[in-house]
C-alpha positions in Angstrom: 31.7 -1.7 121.6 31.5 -0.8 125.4 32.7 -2.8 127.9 32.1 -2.1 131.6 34.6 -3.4 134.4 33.7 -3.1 137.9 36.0 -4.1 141.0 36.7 -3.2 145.0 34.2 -5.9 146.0 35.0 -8.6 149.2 34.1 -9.7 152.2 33.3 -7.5 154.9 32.4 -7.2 158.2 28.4 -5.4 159.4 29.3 -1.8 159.7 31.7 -1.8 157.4 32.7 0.1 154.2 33.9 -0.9 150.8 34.2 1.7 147.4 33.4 -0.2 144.0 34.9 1.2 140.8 33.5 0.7 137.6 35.8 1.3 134.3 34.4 1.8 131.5 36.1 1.8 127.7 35.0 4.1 124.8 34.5 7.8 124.3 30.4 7.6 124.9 31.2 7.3 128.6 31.2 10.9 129.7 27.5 11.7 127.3 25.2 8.7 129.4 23.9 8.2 133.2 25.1 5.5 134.9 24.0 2.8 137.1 24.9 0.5 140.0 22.2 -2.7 140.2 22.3 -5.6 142.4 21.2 -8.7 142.8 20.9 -11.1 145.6 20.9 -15.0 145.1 16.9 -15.8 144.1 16.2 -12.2 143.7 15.4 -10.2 140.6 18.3 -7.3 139.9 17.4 -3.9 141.6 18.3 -0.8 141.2 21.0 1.0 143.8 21.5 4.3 142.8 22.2 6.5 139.1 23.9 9.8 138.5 23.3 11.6 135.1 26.2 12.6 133.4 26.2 16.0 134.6 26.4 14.3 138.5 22.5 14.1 139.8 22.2 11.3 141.6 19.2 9.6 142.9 19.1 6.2 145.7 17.0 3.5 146.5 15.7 3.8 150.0 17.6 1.2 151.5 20.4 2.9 150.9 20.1 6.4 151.3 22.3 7.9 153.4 24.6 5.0 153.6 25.9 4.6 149.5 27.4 7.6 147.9 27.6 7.0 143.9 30.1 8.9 142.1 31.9 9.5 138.4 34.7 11.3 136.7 34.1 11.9 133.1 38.3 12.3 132.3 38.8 8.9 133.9 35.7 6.7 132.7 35.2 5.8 136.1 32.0 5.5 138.3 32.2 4.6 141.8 30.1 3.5 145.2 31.0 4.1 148.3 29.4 2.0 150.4 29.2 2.5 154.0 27.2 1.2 157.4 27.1 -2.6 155.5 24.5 -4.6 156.6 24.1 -8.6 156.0 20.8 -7.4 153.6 23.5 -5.8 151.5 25.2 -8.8 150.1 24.9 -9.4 146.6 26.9 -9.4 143.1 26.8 -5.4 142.5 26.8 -4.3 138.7 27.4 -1.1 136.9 25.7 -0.7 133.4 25.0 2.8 131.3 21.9 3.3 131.6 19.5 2.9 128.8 22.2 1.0 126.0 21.7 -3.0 127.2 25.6 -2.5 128.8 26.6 -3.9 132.1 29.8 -4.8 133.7 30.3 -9.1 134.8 29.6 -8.3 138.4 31.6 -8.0 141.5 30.5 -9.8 144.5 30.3 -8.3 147.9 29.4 -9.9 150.8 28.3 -9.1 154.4 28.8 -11.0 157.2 31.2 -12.1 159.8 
């Protein structure tokens, strides 16, 4: 059994940065891509950004050049730093391995003043 913990998310202000982590328990970590989805109130869950196991990453448009996704294999941990928040940005961010049916419970950030 996986489980998938993500945190670091809040209330911030346009412009603004926040880093989520995402923990995850069990030895099959390090072999799997990863993911971080989101998912607006009303809106279908969409894809941020992956990195493959070996560390290629790949973005959704809206956030290129603002998101940075990251992981250490030792520590089970994935991250997302997010910078340059806009309002459009607000939603209850997940991280999942890609491809088993995992996903963390959510964390919720929001965008505003």
């Amino acid at each position: 059994q996986v489980q998938l913990v993500e945190s670091g998310g809040g209330l911030v202000q346009p412009g603004g940065s926040l880093r989520l982590s995402c923990v995850a328990s069990g030895r099959i970590f390090r072999i799997y891509a990863m993911g971080w989805y989101r998912q607006a109130p009303g809106k279908q869950r969409d894809l941020v950004a992956t990195i493959t196991s070996n560390g290629v990453t790949n973005y959704a448009d809206s956030v290129k050049g603002r998101f940075t996704i990251s992981r250490e294999n030792a520590k089970n941990l994935m991250y997302l730093q997010m910078n340059s928040l806009r309002p459009e940005d607000t939603a209850v961010y997940y991280c999942t391995l890609l491809g088993t049916g995992y996903w963390g419970q959510g964390t919720q950030v929001t965008v505003g003043l």
